[in-house]
C-alpha positions in Angstrom: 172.7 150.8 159.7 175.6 148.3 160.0 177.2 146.8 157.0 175.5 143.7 155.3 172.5 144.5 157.4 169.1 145.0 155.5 166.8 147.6 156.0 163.3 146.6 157.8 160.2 147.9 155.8 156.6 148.8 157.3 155.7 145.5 157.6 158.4 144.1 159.0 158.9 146.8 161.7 155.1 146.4 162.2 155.7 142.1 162.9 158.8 143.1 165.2 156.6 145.1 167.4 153.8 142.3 167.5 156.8 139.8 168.1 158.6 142.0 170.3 157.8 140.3 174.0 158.2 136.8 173.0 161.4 137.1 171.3 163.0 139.2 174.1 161.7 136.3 176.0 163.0 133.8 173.9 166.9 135.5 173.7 166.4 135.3 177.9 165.9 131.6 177.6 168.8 131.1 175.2 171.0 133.5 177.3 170.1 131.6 180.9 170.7 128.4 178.6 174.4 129.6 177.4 175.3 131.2 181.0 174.3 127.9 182.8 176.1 125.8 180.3 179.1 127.8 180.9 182.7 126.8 178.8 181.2 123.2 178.8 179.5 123.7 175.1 179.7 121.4 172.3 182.9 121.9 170.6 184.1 118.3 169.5 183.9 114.8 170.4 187.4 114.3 169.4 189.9 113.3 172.2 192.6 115.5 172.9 194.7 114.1 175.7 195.2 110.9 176.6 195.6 107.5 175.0 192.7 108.0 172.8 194.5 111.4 171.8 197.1 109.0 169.8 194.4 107.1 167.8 193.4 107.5 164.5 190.7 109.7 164.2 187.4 108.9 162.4 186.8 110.4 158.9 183.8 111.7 157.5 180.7 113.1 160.3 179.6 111.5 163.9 176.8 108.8 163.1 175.6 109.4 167.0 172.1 110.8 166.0 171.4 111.9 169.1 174.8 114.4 168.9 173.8 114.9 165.5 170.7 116.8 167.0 172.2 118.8 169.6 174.4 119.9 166.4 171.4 120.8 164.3 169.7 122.8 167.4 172.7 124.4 168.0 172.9 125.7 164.6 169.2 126.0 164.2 169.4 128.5 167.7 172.2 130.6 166.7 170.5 131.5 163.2 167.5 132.2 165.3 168.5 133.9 168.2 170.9 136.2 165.9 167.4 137.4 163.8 165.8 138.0 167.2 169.2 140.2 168.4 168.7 142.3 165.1 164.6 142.8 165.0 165.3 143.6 169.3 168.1 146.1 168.4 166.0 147.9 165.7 163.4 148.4 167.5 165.4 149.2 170.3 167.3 151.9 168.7 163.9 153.6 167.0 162.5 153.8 170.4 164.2 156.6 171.4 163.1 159.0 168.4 159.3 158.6 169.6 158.7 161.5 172.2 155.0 162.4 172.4 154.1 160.6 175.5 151.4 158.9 174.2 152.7 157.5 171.3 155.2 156.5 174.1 152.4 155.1 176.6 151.2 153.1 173.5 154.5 151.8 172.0 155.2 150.5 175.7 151.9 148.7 176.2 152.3 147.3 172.3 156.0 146.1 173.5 154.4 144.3 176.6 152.5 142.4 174.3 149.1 144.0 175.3 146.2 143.9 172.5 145.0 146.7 170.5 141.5 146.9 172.5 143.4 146.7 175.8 145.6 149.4 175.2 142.4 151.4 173.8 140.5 150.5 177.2 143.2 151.4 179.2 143.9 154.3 177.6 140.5 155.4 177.0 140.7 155.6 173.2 138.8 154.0 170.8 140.7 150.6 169.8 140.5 152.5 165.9 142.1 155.4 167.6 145.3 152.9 169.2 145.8 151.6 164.9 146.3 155.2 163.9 148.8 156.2 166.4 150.4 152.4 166.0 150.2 153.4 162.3 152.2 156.9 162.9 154.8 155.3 165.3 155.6 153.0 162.6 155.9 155.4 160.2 158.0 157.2 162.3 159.9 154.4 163.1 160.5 154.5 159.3 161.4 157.7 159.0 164.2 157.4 161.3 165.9 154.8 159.7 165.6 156.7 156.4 167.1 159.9 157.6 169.9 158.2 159.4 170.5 155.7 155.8 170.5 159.4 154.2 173.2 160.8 155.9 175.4 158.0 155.8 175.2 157.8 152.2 
């Protein structure tokens, strides 16, 4: 566990595997968004060359409410998109500690955002059945990240 970083309980790592798929969809949007943009980001609406350059500036915030919004997205996004890095990573780095394959056939399904009673139907298993082993993955998933806290302390 990094420093400053909190430690995900049972029903947190629970809501990142429900969440999983849409937030891994959402960082793709947010990535494609930031790779079209390219260097041309919001960074100030101050002139720097130029006549304007030699002007005085304005004190105080930008009353342009419509730059005032791309401002509050902005912010809004980054907060946002760096929870959804940290619930991805953690899930992503507990996935490798689950080996029976079909607690692995399950985890993948619950990943893809597939329901409890189609992973059950696909799997032939009772939809009761798909809980428990979500139930043990979990706590496994938990288990990991108290032995690795454990031998860093």
């Amino acid at each position: 566990m990094l420093k400053g970083q909190k430690e995900m309980n049972k029903e947190q790592i629970e809501q990142a595997l429900k969440d999983y798929r849409w937030m891994l969809s959402t960082l793709e949007i947010h990535r494609d968004a930031v790779t079209k943009m390219g260097d041309n980001g919001i960074k100030s609406a101050t002139a720097q060359y130029g006549e304007e350059a030699g002007m005085p500036k304005g004190q105080g915030s930008n009353s342009d409410p419509v730059f005032n919004d791309v401002i509050r997205r902005e912010i809004y996004s980054t907060r946002i998109i760096l929870d959804y890095k940290r619930k991805v990573k953690e899930i992503q780095n507990r996935m490798k500690y689950i080996t029976k394959p079909r607690d692995i056939e399950i985890l993948h399904w619950m990943l893809e955002g597939k329901s409890f009673a189609w992973i059950g139907n696909h799997m032939k298993l009772s939809e009761r059945h798909i809980r428990r082993i979500k139930d043990s993955i979990v706590d496994q998933m938990l288990e990991i990240m108290d032995s690795t806290c454990n031998k860093v302390s």
